[in-house]
C-alpha positions as CSV (number, residue, x, y, z in Angstrom):
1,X,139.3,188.8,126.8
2,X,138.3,188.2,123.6
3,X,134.7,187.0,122.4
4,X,134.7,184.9,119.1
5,X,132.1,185.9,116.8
6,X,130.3,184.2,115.2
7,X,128.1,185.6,112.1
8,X,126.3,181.6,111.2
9,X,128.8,181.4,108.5
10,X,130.9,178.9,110.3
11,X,127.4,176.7,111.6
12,X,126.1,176.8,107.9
13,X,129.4,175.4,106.7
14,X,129.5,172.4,109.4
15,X,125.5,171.8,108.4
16,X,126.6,171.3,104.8
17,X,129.4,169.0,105.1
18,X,127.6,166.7,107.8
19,X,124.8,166.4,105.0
20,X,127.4,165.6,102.4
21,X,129.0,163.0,104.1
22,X,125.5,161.3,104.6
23,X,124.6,161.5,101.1
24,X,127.8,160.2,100.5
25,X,127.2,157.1,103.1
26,X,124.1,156.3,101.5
27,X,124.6,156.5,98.1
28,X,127.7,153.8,98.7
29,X,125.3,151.5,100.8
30,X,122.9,152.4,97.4
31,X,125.9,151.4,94.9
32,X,126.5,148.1,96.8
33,X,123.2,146.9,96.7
34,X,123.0,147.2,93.4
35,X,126.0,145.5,93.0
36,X,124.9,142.5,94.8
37,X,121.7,142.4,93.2
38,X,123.2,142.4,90.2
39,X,125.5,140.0,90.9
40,X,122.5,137.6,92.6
41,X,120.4,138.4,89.4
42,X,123.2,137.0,87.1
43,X,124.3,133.9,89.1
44,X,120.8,132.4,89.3
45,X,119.8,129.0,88.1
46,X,119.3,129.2,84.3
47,X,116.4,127.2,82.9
48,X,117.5,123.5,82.1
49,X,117.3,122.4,78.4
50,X,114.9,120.1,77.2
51,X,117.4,118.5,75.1
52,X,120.0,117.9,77.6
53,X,120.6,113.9,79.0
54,X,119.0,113.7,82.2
55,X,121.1,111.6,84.6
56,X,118.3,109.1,86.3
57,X,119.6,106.1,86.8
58,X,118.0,103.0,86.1
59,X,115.7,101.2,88.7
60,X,116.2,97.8,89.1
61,X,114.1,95.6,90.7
62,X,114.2,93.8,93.9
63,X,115.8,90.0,93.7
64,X,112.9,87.5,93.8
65,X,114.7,86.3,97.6
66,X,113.5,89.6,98.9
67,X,109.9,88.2,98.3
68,X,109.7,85.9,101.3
69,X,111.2,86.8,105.3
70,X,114.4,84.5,106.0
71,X,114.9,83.9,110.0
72,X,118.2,83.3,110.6
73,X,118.8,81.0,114.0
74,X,122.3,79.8,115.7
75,X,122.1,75.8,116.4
76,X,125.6,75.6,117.0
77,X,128.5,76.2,119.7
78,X,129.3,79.1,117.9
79,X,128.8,82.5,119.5
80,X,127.2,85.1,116.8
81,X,126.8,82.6,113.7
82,X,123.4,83.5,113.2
83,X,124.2,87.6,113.2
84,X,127.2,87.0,110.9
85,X,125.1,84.6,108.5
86,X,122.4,86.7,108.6
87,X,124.6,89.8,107.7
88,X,125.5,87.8,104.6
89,X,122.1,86.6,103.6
90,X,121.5,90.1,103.7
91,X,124.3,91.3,101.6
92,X,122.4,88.5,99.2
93,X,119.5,90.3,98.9
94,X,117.6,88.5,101.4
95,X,114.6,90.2,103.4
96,X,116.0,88.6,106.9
97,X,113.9,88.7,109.8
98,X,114.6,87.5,113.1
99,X,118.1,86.8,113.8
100,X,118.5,84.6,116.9
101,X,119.2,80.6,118.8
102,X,116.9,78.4,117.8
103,X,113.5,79.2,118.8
104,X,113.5,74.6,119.5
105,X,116.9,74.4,121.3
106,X,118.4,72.1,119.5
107,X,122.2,71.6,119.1
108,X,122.4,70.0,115.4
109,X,125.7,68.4,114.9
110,X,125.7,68.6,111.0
111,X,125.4,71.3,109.0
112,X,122.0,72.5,109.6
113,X,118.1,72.9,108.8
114,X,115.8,74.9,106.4
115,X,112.2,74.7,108.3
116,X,109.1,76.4,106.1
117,X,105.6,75.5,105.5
118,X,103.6,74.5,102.4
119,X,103.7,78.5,100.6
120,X,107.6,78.7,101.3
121,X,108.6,75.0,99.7
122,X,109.8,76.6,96.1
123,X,111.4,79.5,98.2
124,X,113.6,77.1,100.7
125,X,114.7,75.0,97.8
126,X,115.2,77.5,95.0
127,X,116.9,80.4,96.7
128,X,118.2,78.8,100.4
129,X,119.1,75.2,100.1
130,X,122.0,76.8,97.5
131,X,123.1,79.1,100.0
132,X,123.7,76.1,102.6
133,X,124.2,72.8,100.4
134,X,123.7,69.7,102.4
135,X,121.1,71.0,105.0
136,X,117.9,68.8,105.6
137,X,114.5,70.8,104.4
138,X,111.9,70.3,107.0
139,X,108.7,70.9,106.6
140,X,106.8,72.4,109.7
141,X,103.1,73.4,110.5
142,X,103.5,77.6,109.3
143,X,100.8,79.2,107.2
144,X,102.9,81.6,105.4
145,X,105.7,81.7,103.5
146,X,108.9,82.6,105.3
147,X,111.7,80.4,105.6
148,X,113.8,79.3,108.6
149,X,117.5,78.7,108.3
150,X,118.9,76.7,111.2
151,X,122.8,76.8,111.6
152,X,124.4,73.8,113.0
153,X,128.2,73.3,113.7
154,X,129.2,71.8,110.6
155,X,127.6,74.6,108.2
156,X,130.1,76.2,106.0
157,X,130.5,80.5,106.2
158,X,127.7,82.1,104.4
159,X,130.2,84.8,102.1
160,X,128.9,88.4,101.8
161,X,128.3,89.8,98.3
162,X,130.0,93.1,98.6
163,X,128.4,95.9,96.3
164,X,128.2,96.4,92.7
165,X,129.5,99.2,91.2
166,X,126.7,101.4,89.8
167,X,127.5,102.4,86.0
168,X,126.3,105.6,85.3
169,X,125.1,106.3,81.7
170,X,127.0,108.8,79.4
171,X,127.0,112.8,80.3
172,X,126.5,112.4,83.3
């Protein structure tokens, strides 16, 4: 039988080399911290330049028929007229309100009604007797001004205005 002997030589040796490698570990977890600081520190956001063209694009305002609540009612036999004319008065530029049958219960035969009170008189026949030619303005007993267009069978198809383009300015 034979006894290995040991002087410490050997432990000293294993000591050293398990501290190397952990020096070693942490100056490559060191190394690539820096790195991605470095790399963090160079990508941020630069300040902008004064002088550059700023890209804000223009406000418009809102059409003057936005100024007044359109209610949009069905006095026809036609099943969803008022949501599809309303849709399109919308698409106008139109602040529509109630979308519905006609609050009276009428079944107009012709082509329909525009019902406001005193304050919406200019609105109804500026901006909605154009939109349904040929529909009698009535004048009712309302305080405010919102307008009421009444579908009957014979009014025409309201068409939607599809979006304009927006035009951006130059540089941007």
């Amino acid at each position: 039988m034979s006894y290995v002997r040991d002087n410490g030589l050997a432990r000293a040796r294993k000591r050293r080399q398990r501290r190397s490698i952990a020096i070693v570990i942490v100056a490559a977890v060191l190394v690539t911290v820096g790195f991605v600081y470095a790399i963090a520190y160079m990508n941020r956001s630069k300040p902008v330049d004064p002088t550059a063209a700023s890209c804000v694009l223009p406000t418009s305002q809102a059409p003057a028929q936005a100024s007044f609540v359109l209610n949009v009612y069905n006095a026809s036999t036609d099943t969803g007229r008022a949501k599809t004319s309303g849709a399109a008065m919308k698409s106008q530029g139109f602040n529509v309100g109630v979308i519905s049958n006609d609050p009276y219960k009428l079944s107009l035969k012709g082509i329909g009604q525009i019902r406001f009170g005193p304050k919406g008189k200019s609105n109804a026949e500026e901006f909605v007797s154009k939109m349904l030619p040929g529909a009698e303005l009535m004048q009712d007993g309302r305080t405010d001004d919102s307008v009421d267009l009444v579908l009957g069978n014979q009014a025409p198809t309201i068409p939607s205005q599809a979006a304009s383009p927006v035009s951006l300015p130059p540089g941007c």
